[in-house]
C-alpha positions as CSV (number, residue, x, y, z in Angstrom):
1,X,-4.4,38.7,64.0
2,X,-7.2,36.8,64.0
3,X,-8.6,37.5,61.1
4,X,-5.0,36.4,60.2
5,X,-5.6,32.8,62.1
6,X,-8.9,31.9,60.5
7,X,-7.3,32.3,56.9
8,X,-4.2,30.2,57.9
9,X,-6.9,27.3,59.0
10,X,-8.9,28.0,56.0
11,X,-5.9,27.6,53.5
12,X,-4.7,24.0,55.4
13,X,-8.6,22.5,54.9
14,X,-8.1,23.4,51.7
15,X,-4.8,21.8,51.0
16,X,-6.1,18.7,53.1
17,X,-9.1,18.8,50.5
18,X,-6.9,18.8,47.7
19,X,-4.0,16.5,48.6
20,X,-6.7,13.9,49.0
21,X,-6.5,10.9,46.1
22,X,-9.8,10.4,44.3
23,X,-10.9,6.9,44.9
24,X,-10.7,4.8,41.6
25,X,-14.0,4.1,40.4
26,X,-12.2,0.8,39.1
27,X,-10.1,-0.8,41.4
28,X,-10.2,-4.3,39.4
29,X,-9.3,-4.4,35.6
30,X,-7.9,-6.6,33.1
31,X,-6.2,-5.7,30.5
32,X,-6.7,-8.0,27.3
33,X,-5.7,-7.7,23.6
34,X,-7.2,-8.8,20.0
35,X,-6.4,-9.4,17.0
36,X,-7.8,-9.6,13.4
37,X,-6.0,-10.4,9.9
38,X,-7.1,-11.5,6.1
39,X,-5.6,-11.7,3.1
40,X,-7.1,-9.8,-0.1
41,X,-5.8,-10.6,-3.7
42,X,-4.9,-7.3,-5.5
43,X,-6.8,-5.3,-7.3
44,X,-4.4,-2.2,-7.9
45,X,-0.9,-3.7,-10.0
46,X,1.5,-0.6,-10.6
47,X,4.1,-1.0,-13.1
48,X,6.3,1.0,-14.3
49,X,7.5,0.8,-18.4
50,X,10.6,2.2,-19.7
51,X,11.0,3.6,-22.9
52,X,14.1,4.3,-24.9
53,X,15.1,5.8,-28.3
54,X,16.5,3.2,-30.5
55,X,18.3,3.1,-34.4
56,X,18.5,0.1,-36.1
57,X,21.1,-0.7,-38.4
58,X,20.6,1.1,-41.6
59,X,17.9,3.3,-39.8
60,X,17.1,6.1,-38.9
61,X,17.2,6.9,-35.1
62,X,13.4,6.5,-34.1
63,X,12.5,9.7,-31.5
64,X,11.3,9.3,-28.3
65,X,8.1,11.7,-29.4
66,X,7.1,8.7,-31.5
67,X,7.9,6.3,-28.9
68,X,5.7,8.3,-26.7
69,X,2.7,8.6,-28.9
70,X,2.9,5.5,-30.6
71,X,3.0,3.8,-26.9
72,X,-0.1,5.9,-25.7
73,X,-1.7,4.8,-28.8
74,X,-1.1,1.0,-28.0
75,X,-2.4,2.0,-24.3
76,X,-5.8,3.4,-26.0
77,X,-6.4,0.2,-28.1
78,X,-6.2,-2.0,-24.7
79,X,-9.1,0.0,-23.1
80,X,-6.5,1.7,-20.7
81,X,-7.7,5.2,-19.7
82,X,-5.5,8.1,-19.6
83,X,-6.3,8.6,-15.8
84,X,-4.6,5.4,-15.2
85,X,-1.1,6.3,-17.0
86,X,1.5,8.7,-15.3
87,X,4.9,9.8,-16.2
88,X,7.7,8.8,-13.0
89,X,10.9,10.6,-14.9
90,X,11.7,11.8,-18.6
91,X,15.4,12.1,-19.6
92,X,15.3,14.1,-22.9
93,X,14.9,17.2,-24.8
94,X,14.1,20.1,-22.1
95,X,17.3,19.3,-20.1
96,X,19.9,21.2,-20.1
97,X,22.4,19.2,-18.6
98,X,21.3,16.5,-21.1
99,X,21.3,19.0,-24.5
100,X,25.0,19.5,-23.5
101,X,25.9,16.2,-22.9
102,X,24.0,15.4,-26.5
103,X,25.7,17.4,-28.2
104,X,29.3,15.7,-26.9
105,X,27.6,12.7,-27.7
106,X,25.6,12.9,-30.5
107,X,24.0,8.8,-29.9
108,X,23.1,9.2,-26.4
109,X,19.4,8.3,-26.7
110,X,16.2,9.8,-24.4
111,X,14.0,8.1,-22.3
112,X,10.9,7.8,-20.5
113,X,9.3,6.1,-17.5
114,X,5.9,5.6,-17.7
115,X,3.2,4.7,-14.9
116,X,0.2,2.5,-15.2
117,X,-2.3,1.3,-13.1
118,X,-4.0,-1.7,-13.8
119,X,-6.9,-3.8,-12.2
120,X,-5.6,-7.5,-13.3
121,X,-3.1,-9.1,-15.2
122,X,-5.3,-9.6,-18.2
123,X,-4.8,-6.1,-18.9
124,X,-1.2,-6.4,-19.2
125,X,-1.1,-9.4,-21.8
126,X,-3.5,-7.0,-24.2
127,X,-0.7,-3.9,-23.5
128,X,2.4,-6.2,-24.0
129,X,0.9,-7.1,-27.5
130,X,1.1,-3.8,-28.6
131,X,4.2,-2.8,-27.4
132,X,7.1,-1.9,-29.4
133,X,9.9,-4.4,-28.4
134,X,12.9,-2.2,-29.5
135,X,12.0,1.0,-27.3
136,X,10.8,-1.0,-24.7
137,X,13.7,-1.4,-22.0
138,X,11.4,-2.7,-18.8
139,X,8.2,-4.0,-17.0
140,X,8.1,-4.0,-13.7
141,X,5.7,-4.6,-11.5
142,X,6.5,-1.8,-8.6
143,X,3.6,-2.3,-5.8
144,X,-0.1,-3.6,-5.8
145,X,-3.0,-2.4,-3.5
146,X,-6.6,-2.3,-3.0
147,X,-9.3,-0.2,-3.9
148,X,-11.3,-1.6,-0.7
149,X,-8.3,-0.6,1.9
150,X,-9.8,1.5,4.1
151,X,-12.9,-0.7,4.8
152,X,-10.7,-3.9,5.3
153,X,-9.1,-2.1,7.7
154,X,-12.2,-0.6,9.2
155,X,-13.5,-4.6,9.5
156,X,-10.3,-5.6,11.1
157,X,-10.4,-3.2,13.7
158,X,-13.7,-3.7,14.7
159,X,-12.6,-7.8,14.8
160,X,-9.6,-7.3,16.9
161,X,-12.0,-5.6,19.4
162,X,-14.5,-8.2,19.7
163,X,-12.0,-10.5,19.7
164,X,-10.4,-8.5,23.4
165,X,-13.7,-8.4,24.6
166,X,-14.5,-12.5,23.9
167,X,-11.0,-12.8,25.8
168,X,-11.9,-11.1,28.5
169,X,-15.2,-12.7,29.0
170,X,-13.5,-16.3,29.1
171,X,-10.7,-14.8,31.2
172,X,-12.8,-13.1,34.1
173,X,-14.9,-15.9,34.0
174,X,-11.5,-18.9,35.2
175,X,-11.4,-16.5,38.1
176,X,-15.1,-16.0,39.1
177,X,-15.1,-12.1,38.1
178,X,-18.1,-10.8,36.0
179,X,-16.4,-8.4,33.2
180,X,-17.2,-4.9,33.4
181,X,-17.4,-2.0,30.8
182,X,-14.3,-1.3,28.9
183,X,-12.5,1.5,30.4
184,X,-9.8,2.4,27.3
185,X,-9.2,1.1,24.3
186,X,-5.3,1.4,23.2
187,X,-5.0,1.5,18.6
188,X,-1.3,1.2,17.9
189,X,-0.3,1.1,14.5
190,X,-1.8,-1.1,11.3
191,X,0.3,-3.6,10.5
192,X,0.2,-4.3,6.2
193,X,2.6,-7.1,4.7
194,X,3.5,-5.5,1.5
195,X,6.3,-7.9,0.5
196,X,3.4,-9.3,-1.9
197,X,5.0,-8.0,-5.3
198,X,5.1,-10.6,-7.6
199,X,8.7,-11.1,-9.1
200,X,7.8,-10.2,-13.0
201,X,9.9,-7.9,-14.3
202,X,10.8,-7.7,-18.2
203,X,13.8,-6.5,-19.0
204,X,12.9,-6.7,-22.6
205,X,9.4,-7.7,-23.6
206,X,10.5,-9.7,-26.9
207,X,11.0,-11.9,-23.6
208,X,6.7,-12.9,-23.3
209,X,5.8,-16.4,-21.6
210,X,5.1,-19.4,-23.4
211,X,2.2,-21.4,-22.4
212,X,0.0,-24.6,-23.4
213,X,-3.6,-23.7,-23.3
214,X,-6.4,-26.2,-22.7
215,X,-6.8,-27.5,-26.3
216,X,-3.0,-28.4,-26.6
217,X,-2.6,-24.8,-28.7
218,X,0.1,-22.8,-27.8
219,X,0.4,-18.7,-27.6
220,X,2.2,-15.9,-25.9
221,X,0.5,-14.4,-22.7
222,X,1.8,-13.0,-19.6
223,X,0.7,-14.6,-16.8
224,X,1.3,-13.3,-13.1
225,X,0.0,-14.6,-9.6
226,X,0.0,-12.1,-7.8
227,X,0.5,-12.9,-3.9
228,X,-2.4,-11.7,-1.4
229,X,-1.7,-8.9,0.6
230,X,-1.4,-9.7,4.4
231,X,-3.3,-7.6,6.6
232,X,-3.4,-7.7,10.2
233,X,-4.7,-5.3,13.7
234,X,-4.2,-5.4,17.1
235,X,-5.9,-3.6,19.7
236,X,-5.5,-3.8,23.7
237,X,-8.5,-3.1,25.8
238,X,-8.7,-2.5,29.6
239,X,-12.2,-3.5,31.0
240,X,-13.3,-3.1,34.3
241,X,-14.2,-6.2,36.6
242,X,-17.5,-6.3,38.8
C-alpha cells in the first residue's frame, strides 16, 4: 500500500511537471513584411511556326518532307542551332486515323508545328527571309523567359528580406523598442507577370512589316518590342523586440 502511495505522488509531480507552459523566450514580436520587384527584358522568345502542304495551280502538290527539310535548311542559314528547334505536333503520314481519312479525301494536306527558341527578334527577321510563304500558315510568338531566372529571383528574395528587416527597425524604433533577432521567416509563393507576350502573330508571313530606316530607304523587317517581364517577392518576418 505504500509502496502504492509513493507511486501515486510520484505520477501527479510528474503531470504537474509536464502540464507546465514553457515560458516564451519572446514575449514581444513584430511581425513585418518586404517586398522586392524588377523588370527584365526577355531573352528567351518561343514561337511556334506552322507548316502546311500546299499545290499551286498547275502544280504539283509540294510534300510536307520537303517543307520540312527545306525549312530546317532556311533555319541552318540563319545561324539557328538544331538544339534550339522542337517539333509541338505533326499531322501526317504515320497516322492512322489520318491515312484513312486521306484516302476519302485525297487533298487533305499534312502539317507540322515547329518550336524555336530564339534569343532576340533579330533572329526572326533573318528566319522569316527564308521562309517559304506558301507552306507557312503561322508565327506566333507563344511565351518569352529568361535565361538569368533563377538568380533574379534569388536577388529578390534576398531584397524583400532586407527590406522586412529596414521596416522593422523604423517601426520598433516610433515605439521606443530596440529590434531583436528574427525569429521566422514566412516564403509564400513567387509571384511572375507573364502577361508580357508581345501580340505578333503571322498568320501568313507574305504579311512582313514595312519600315523607313534612317537614310529614308525602305525594306521588310520584323520588328517586335517585346514587353519586360514583371517580377515580384514578398516575404513576412517575425523579429523579436528587446
Amino acid at each position: 500500500m505504500r509502496k502504492l502511495f509513493v507511486l501515486l505522488i510520484s505520477c501527479i509531480a510528474t503531470a504537474q511537471v509536464f502540464g507546465q507552459t514553457a515560458p516564451n523566450p519572446f514575449p514581444k514580436t513584430i511581425t513585418v513584411s518586404g517586398s522586392a520587384e524588377m523588370e527584365v527584358i526577355p531573352d528567351q522568345i518561343f514561337v511556334n511556326i506552322l507548316l502546311r502542304e500546299y499545290q499551286k495551280k498547275g502544280e504539283s502538290k509540294k510534300d510536307l518532307e520537303t517543307i520540312k527539310t527545306e525549312f530546317l535548311t532556311a533555319c541552318t542559314n540563319a545561324g539557328i542551332a538544331d538544339s534550339l528547334i522542337s517539333i509541338v505536333s505533326y499531322t501526317g503520314y504515320n497516322n492512322y486515323y489520318w491515312l484513312h481519312r486521306k484516302k476519302k479525301t485525297p487533298d487533305m494536306n499534312a502539317s507540322i508545328t515547329y518550336q524555336i527558341r530564339f534569343s532576340q527578334s533579330k533572329q526572326m527577321d533573318e528566319l522569316v527571309d527564308k521562309l517559304d510563304d506558301e507552306a507557312t500558315q503561322s508565327f506566333d510568338i507563344v511565351g518569352t523567359n529568361h535565361s538569368k531566372m533563377t538568380e533574379f529571383r534569388k536577388q529578390l528574395k534576398i531584397g524583400a528580406v532586407k527590406a522586412a528587416k529596414d521596416k522593422a527597425i523604423y517601426l520598433t524604433e516610433a515605439i521606443g523598442e530596440k529590434l531583436g533577432p528574427a525569429i521566422t521567416v514566412n516564403e509564400p509563393n513567387d509571384q511572375i507577370r507573364q502577361n508580357n507576350i508581345a501580340s505578333a502573330t503571322l498568320t501568313n508571313v507574305q504579311m512582313r512589316y514595312e519600315y523607313k530606316d534612317v537614310s529614308g530607304g525602305s525594306g521588310k523587317t520584323f520588328e517586335i518590342d517585346f514587353k519586360k517581364i514583371k517580377l515580384r517577392f514578398e516575404v513576412e518576418v517575425i523579429f523579436a523586440l528587446n
